[in-house]
C-alpha positions as CSV (number, residue, x, y, z in Angstrom):
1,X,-9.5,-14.1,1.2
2,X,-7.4,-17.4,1.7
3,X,-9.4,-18.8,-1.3
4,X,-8.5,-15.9,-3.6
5,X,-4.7,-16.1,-2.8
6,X,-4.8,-19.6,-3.1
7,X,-5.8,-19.1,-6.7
8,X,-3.1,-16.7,-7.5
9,X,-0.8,-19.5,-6.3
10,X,-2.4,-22.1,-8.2
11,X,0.8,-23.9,-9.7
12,X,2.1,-23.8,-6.4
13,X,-0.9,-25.5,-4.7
14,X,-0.7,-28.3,-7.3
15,X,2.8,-28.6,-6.9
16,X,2.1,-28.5,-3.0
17,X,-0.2,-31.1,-3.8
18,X,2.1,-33.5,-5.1
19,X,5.1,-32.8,-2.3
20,X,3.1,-32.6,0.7
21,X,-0.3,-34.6,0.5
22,X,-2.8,-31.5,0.2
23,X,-6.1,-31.7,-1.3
24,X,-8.4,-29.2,-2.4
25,X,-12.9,-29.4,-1.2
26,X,-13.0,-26.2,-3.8
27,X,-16.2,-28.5,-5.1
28,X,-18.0,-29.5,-1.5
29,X,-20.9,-27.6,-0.8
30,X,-23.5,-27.3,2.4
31,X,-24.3,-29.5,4.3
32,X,-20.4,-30.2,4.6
33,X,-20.2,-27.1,6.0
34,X,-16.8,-26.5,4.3
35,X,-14.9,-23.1,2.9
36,X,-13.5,-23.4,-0.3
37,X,-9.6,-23.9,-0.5
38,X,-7.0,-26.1,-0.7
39,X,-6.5,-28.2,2.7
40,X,-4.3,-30.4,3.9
41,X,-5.4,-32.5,6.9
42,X,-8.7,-30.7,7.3
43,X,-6.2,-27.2,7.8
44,X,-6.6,-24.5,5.3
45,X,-3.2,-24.3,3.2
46,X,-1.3,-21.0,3.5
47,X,0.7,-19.7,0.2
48,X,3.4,-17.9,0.4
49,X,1.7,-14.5,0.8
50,X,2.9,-12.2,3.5
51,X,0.0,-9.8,3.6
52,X,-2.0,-12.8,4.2
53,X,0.4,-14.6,7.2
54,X,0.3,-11.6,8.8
55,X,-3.2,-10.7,8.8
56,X,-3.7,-14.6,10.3
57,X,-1.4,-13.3,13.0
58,X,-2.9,-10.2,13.9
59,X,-6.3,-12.3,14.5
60,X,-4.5,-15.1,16.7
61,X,-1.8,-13.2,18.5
62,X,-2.4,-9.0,18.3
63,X,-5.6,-8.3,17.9
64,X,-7.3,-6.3,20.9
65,X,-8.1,-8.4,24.2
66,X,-6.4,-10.5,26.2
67,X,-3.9,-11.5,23.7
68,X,-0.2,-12.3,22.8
69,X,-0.3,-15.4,24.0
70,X,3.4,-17.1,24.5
71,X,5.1,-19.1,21.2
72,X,3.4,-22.4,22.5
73,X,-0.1,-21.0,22.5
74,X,0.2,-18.9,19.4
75,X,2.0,-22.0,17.5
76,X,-1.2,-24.4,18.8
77,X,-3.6,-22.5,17.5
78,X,-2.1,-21.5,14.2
79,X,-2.0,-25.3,13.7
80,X,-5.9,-25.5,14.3
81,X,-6.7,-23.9,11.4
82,X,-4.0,-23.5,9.2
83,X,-0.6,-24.7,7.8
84,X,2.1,-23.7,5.1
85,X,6.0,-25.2,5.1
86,X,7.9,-23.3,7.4
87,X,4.9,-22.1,9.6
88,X,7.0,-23.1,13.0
89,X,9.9,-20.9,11.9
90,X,8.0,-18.3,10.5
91,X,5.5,-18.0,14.2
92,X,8.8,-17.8,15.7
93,X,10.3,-15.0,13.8
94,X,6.9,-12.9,13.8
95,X,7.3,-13.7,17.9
96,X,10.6,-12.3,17.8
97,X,9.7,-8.9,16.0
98,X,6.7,-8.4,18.4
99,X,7.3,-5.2,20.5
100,X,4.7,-5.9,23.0
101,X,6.1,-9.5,23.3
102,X,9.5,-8.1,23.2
103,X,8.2,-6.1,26.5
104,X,6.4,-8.5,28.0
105,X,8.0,-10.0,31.7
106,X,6.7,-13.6,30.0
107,X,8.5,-14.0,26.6
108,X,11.0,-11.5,27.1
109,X,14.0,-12.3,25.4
110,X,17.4,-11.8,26.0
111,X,19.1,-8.9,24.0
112,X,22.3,-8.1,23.4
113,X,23.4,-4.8,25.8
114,X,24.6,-2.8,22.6
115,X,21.0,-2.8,21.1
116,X,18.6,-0.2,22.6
117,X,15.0,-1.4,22.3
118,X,12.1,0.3,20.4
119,X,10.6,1.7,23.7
120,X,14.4,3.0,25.5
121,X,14.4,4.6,22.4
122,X,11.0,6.1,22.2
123,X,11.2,7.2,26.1
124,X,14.8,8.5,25.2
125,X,13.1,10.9,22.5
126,X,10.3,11.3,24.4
127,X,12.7,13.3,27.2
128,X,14.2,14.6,24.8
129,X,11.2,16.5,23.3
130,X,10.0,16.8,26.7
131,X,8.8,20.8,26.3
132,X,6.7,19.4,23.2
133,X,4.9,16.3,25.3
134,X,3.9,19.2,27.6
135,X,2.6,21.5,25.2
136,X,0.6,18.2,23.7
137,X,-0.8,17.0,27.3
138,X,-3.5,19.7,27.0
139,X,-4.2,19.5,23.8
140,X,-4.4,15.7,23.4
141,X,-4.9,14.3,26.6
142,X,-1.8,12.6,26.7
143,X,0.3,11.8,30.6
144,X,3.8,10.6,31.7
145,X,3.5,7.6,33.6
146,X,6.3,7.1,36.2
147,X,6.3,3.0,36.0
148,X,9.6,1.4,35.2
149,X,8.7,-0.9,32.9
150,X,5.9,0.1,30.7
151,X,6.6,4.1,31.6
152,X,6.9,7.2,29.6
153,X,3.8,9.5,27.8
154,X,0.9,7.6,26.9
155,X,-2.4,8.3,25.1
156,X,-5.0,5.9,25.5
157,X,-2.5,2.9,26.3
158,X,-0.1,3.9,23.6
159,X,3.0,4.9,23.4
160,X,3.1,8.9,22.4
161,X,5.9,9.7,19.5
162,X,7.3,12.6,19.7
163,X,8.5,14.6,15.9
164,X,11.1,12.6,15.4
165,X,11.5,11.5,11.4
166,X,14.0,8.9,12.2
167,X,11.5,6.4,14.9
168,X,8.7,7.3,13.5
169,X,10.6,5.6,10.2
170,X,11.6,2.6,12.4
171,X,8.5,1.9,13.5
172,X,7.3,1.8,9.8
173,X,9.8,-0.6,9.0
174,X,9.3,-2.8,12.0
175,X,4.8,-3.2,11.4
176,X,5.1,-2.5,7.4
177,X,8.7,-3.1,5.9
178,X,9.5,-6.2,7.9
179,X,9.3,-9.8,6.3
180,X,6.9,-10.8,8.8
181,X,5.1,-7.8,7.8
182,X,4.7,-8.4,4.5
183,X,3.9,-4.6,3.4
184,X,0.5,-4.3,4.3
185,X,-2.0,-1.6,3.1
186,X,-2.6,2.2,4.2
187,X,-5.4,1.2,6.3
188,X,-3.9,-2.2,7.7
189,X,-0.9,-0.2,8.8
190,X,-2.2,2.2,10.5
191,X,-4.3,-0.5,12.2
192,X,-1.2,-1.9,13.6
193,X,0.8,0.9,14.4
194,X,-2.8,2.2,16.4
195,X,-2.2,-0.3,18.3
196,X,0.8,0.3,20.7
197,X,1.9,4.0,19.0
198,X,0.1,7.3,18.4
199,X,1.6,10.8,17.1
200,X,-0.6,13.9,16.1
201,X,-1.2,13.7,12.3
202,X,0.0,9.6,12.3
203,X,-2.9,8.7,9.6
204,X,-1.8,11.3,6.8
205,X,1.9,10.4,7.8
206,X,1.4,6.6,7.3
207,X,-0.8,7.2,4.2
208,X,2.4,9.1,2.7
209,X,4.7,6.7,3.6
210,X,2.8,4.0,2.5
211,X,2.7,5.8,-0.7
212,X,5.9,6.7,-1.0
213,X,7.0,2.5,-0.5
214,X,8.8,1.5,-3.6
215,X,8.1,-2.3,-2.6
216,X,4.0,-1.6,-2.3
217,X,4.0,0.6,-6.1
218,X,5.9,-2.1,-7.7
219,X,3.6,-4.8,-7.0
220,X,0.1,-3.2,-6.0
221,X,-2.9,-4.4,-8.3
222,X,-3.5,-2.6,-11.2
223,X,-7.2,-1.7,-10.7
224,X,-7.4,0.6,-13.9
225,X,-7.8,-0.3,-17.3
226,X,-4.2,0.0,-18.9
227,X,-4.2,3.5,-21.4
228,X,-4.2,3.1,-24.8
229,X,-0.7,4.6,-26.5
230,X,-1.1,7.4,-28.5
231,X,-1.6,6.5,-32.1
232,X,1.0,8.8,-34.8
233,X,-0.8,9.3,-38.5
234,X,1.2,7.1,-40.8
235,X,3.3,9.5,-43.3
236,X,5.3,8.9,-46.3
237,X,9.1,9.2,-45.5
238,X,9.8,11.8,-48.2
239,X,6.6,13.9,-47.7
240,X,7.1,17.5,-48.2
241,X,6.1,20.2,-45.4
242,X,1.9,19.9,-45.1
243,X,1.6,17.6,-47.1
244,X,-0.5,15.5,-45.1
245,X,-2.0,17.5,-42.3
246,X,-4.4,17.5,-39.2
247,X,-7.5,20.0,-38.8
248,X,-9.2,20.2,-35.3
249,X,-11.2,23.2,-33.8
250,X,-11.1,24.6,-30.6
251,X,-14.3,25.9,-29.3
252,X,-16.1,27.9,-26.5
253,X,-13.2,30.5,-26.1
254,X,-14.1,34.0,-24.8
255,X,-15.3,36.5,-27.9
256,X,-12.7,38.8,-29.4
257,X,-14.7,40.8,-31.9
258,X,-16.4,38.3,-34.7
259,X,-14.0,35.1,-33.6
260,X,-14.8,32.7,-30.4
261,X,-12.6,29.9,-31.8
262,X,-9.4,28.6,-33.0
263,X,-8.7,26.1,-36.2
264,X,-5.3,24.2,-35.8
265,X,-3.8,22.9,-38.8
266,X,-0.6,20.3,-37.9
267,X,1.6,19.4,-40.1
268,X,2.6,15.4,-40.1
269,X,4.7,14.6,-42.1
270,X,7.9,16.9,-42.3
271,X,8.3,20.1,-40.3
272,X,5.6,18.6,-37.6
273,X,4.7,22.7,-37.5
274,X,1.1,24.0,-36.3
275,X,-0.6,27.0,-37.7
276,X,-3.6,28.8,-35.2
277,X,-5.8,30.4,-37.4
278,X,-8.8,32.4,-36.0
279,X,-12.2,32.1,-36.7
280,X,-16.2,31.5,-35.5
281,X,-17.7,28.3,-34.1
282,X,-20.4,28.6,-36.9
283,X,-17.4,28.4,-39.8
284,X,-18.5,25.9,-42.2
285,X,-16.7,23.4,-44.5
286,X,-15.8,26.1,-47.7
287,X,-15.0,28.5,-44.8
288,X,-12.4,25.9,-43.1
289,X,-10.8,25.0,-47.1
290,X,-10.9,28.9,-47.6
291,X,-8.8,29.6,-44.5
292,X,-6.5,26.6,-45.7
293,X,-6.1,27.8,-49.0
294,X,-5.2,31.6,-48.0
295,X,-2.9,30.5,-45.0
296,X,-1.6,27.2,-46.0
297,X,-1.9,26.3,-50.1
């Protein structure tokens, strides 16, 4: 996948060449061992590709386990394998905007008291819809934990939302609008959110919002081949009405007596008018010019 990005960047990666000393094994093959892309100091360069930072995050700092290591760790082995520009600023940021880091008692960091945290605010809902978290607990198998800290209805480890538009928005915006984020993909989005967050319905709702991203629709891949325009018959500027017309037939309609289908005659050049003339799929040529003649001529 770096390799791919890497060549949608390609004038970048030659200019990156030039300014920071990075080289490109594209051409080595087994036994070296190596995977094609442009390197520099044996680390796999990174282009400017959101999607792609943050998929390199997920695997070094979120994914499931014993993970979210602190900004040392996670900076360390980032630099093992890879390397773009601004990669210590950027780790940082993404660090910032990390809820479960934001949570955690190691990397904590200091907030100012005006702003409310995602999870005061999800526990603040959370009592507010507190009739709907009980009607749920059956039917989901979610419970209200009592601890201070890390508190409130869970399901599974995850933090239970209740239907509330506006957080279930901010959460969107935090794991899918966020520059760290880089607007990832239906299913890469509801990976993350899975994570730490769960409401009833959250896969259709993500899929919609997704959807509904102005950001994603302007610069998705087009994976369809581009429609061809519909074409206009040429006319001359001064042609009179029908004088240069279009026949078609339309077949398989249900009987009505002897006729089953419909002969269209368009007029292109002047009035752009249609005439529907009835008649039988077995009509042959002199029967179409005879209908012309006594309808049209």
């Amino acid at each position: 996948m770096i390799a791919i990005t890497q060549d949608q960047y390609l004038p970048l990666m030659k200019a990156w060449q030039t300014e920071y000393a990075t080289t490109t094994v594209s051409t080595l093959r087994p036994p070296y061992d190596e995977i094609r892309g442009w390197r520099k100091g044996g680390k796999l360069v990174i282009p400017p590709n959101l999607a792609l930072k943050r998929k390199i995050m997920f695997h070094i700092h979120d994914a499931v386990g014993p993970k979210h290591p602190n900004l040392p760790d996670t900076l360390r082995q980032t630099a093992q394998l890879y390397w773009w520009p601004d990669m210590k600023d950027w780790v940082t940021r993404y660090m910032e905007n990390c809820e479960r880091c934001y949570h955690g008692p190691m990397t904590a960091r200091t907030a100012s008291p005006k702003i409310t945290p995602l999870r005061s605010k999800i526990r603040e809902r959370q009592a507010h819809h507190h009739t709907t978290m009980k009607k749920w607990s059956p039917l989901h198998s979610i419970a209200e934990e009592v601890d201070e800290k890390s508190g409130g209805w869970l399901k599974e480890g995850c933090l239970v939302i209740p239907p509330d538009e506006a957080l279930r928005r901010k959460i969107l915006q935090l794991l899918h609008d966020a520059p760290t984020a880089g607007h990832p993909g239906r299913d890469e989005t509801f990976t993350q959110v899975s994570h730490s967050y769960w409401w009833p319905g959250m896969r259709a709702w993500i899929t919609d919002y997704v959807v509904g991203c102005a950001v994603c629709q302007q610069n998705k891949n087009i994976t369809h081949h581009a429609r061809i325009p519909l074409y206009r018959i040429p006319t001359p500027e001064n042609a009179l009405p029908f004088q240069q017309i279009a026949l078609d037939l339309i077949t398989g309609l249900p009987p009505n007596s002897p006729h089953d289908s419909v002969l269209t005659i368009v007029d292109h050049g002047c009035s752009r008018a249609a005439i529907f003339l009835p008649c039988a799929t077995t009509i042959t040529g002199p029967g179409v010019a005879q209908l012309y003649f006594d309808n049209v001529y």
